[in-house]
Backbone bond lengths (Angstrom), bond angles and torsions (degrees), N, CA, C in turn:
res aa  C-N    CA-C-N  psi(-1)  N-CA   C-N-CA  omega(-1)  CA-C   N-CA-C  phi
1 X - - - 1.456 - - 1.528 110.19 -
2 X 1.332 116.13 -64.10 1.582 113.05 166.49 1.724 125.00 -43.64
3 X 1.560 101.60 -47.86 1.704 80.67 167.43 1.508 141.78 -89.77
4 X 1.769 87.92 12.60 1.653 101.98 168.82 1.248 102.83 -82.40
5 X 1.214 149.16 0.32 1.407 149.17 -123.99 1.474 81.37 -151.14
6 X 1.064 125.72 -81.27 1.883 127.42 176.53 1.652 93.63 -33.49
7 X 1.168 117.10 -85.96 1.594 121.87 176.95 1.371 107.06 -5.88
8 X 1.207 103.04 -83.68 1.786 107.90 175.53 1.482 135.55 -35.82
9 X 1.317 100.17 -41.05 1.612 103.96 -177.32 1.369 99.36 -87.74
10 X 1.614 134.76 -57.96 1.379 126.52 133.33 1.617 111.84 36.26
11 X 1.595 87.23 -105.42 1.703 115.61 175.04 1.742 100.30 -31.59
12 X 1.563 109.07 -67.35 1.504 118.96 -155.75 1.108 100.37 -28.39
13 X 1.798 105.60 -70.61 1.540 129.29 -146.54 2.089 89.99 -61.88
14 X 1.252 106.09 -38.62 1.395 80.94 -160.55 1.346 103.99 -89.95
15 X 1.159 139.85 10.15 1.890 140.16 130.07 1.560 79.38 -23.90
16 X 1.099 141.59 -98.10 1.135 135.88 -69.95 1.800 88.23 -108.07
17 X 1.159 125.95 4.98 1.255 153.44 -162.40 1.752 97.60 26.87
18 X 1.728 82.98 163.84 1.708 104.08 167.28 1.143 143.15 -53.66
19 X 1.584 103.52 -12.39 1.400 108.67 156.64 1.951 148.86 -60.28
20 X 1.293 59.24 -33.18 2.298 90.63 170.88 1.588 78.51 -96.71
21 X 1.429 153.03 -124.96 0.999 161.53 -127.11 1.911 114.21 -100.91
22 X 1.511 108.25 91.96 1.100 99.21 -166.54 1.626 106.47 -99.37
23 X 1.535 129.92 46.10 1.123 137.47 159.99 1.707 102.34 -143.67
24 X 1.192 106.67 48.82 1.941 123.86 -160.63 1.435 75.87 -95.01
25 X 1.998 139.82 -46.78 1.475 130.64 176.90 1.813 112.06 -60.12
26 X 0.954 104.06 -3.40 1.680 86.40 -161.60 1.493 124.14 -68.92
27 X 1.716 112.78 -9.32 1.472 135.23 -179.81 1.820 104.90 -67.64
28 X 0.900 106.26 135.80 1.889 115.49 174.12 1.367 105.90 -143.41
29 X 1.451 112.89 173.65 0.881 120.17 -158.78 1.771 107.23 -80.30
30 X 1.277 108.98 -14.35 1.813 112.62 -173.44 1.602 90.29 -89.79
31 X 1.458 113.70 -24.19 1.577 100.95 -165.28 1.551 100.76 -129.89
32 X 1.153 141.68 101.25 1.227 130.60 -150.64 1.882 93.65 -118.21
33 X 1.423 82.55 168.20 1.923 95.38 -155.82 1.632 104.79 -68.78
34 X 1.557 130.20 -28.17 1.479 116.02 174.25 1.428 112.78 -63.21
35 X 1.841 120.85 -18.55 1.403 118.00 -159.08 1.512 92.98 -84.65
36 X 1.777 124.66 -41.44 1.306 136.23 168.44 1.382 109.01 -39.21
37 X 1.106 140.92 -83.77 1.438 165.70 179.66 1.544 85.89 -38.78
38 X 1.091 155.33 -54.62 1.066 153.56 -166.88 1.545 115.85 -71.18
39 X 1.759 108.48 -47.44 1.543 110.54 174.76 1.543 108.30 -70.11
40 X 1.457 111.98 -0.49 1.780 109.05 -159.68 1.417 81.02 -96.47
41 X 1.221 108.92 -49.07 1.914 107.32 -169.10 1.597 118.79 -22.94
42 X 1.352 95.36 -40.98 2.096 114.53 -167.54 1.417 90.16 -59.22
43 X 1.557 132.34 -56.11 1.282 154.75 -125.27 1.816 86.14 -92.85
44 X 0.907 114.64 -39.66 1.188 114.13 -159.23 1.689 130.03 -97.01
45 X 1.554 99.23 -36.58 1.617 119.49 140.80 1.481 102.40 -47.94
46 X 0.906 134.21 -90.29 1.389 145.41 177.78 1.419 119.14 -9.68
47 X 1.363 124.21 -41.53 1.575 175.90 -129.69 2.095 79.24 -113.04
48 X 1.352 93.95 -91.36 1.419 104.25 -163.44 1.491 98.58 -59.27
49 X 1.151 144.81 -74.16 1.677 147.36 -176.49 1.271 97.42 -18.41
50 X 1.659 140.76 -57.18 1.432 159.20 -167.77 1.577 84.37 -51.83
51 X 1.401 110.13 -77.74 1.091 117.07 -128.76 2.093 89.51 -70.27
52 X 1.233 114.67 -12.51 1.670 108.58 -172.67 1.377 105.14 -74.74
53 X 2.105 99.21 -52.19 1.437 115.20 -178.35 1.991 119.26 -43.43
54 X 1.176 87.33 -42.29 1.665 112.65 -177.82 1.684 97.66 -54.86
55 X 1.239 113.48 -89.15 1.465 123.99 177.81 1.323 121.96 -43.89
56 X 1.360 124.91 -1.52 1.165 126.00 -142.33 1.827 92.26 -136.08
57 X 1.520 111.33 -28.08 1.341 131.33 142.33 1.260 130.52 -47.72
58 X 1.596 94.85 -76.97 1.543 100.63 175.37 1.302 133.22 -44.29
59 X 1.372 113.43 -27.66 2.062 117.92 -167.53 1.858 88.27 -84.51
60 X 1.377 99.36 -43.38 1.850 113.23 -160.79 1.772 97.95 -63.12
61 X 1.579 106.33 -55.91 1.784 94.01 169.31 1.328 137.51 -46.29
62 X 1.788 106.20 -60.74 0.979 123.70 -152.49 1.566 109.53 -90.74
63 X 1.284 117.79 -35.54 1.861 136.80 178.15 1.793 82.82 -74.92
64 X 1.268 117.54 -90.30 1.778 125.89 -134.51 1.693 100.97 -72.21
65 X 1.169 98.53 -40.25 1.762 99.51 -163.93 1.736 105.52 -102.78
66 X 1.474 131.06 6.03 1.179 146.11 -149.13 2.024 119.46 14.97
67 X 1.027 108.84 45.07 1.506 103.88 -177.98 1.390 96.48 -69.12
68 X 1.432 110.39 166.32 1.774 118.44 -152.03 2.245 74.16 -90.87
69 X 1.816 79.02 155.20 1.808 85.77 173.42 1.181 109.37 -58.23
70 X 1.009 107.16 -51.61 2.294 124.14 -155.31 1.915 87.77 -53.27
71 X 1.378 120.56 -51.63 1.658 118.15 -163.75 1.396 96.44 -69.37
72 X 1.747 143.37 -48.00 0.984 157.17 139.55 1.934 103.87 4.97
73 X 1.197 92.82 -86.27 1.651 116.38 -172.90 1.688 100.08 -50.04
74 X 1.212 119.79 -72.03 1.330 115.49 165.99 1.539 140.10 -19.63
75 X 1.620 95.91 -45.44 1.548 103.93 -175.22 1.634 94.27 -78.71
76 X 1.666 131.23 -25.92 1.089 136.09 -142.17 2.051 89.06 -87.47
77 X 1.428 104.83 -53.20 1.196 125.72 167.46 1.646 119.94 -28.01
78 X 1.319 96.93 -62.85 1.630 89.48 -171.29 1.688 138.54 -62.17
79 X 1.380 95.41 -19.18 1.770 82.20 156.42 1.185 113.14 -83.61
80 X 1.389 141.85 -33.08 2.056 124.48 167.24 1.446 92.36 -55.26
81 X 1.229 140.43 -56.83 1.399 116.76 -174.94 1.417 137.48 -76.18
82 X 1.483 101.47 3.69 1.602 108.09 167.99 1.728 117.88 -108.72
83 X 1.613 91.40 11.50 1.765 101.57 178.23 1.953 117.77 -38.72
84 X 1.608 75.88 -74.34 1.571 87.40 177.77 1.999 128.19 -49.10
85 X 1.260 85.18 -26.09 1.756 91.77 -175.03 1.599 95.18 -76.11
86 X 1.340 126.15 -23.44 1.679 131.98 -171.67 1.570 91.34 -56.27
87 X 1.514 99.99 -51.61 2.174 117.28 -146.90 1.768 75.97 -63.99
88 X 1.419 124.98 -65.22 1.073 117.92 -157.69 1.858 122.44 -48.01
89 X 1.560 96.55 -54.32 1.815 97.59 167.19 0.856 143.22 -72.70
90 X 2.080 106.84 6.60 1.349 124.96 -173.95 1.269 95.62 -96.59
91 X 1.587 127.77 -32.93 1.537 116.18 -167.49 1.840 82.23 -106.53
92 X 0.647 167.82 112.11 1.661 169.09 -9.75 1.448 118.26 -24.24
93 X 0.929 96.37 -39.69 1.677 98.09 148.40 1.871 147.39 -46.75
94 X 1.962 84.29 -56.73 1.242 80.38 156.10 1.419 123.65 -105.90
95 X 1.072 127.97 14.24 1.910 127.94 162.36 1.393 106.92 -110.74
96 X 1.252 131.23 52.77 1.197 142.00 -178.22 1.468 102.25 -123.10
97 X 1.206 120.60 115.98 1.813 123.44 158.72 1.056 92.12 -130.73
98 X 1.979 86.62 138.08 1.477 106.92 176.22 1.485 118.74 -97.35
99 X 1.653 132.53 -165.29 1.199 98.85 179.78 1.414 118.07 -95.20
100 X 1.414 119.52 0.36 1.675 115.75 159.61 1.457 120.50 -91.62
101 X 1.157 116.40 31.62 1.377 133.00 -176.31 1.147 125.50 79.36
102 X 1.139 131.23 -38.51 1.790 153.21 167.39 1.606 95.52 -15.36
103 X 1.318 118.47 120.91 1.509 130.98 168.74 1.674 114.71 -85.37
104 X 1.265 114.94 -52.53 1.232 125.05 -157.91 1.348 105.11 -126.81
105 X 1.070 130.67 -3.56 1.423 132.13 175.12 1.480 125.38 -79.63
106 X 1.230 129.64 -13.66 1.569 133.77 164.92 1.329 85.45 -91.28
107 X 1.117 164.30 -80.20 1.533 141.35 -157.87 1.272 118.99 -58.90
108 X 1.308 123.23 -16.51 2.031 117.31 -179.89 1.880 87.89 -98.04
109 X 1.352 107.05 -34.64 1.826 88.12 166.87 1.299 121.56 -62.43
110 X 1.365 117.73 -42.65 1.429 119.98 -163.37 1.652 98.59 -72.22
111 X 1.043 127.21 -54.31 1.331 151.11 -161.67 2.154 103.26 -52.19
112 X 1.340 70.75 -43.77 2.294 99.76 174.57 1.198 79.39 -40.51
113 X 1.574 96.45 -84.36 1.405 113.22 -148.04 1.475 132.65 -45.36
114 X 2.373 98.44 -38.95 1.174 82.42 170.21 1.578 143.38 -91.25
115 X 1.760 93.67 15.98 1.393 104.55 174.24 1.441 118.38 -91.18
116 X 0.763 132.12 -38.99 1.373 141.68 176.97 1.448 104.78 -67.13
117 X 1.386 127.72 -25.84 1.517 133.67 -178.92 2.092 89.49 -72.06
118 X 1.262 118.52 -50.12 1.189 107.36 172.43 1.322 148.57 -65.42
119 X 1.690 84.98 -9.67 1.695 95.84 176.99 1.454 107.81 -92.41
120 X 1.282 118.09 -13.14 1.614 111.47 -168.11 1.685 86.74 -91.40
C-alpha cells in the first residue's frame, strides 16, 4: 500500500515535468519523495522564520534605533556569505578520523565551544 502511494506521487510530480521542478527525478526507491519533501520541510520553515526575523530586524535597526543600512546589510549578509565555509566543515567533518577514533566529536566540541564563547 505505501509503495503504491510513493508510485503515485512519484508519477504525479513527474507529470509535472522538469521544467517547474528540475530535481522532480531525485526520489528512488531507497529514498522515496514523501521522505524528501519531509527533510525539505525543516529547510523551509527555517526559510520563512529568516525571512520574518530578517524584516523584522531591518525596520527595528534601521527606522527605530537608526544603525547605518550598509552595517545593517552586513550583519544580514553573513550567513549567505558563510554558506560555503558550512559545505566545507560539514564534509571534513564527516571524513575526518581522529586518532581515538571519534569522527564527529572534535567538531560538535569545537563548534560548543565556539558558540558559547559568543554568548558570554
Amino acid at each position: 500500500m505505501l509503495h503504491a502511494a510513493n508510485r503515485k506521487m512519484i508519477a504525479l510530480w513527474q507529470k509535472a515535468g522538469t521544467r517547474f521542478m528540475p530535481f522532480a527525478d531525485a526520489a528512488s526507491e531507497d529514498v522515496p519523495l514523501s521522505r524528501l519533501l519531509r527533510l525539505a520541510l525543516f529547510q523551509v520553515s527555517a526559510g520563512c522564520v529568516l525571512v520574518l526575523l530578517t524584516g523584522t530586524l531591518n525596520r527595528v535597526l534601521i527606522v527605530e534605533l537608526g544603525v547605518s543600512v550598509a552595517l545593517v546589510s552586513a550583519v544580514v549578509a553573513i550567513p549567505v556569505l558563510a554558506s560555503p565555509l558550512r559545505l566545507l566543515i560539514g564534509y571534513r567533518s564527516d571524513t575526518y578520523k581522529s586518532v581515538l577514533g571519534w569522527r564527529r566529536v572534535p567538531y560538535v566540541w569545537f563548534g560548543s565551544l565556539l558558540q558559547f564563547g559568543g554568548l558570554a
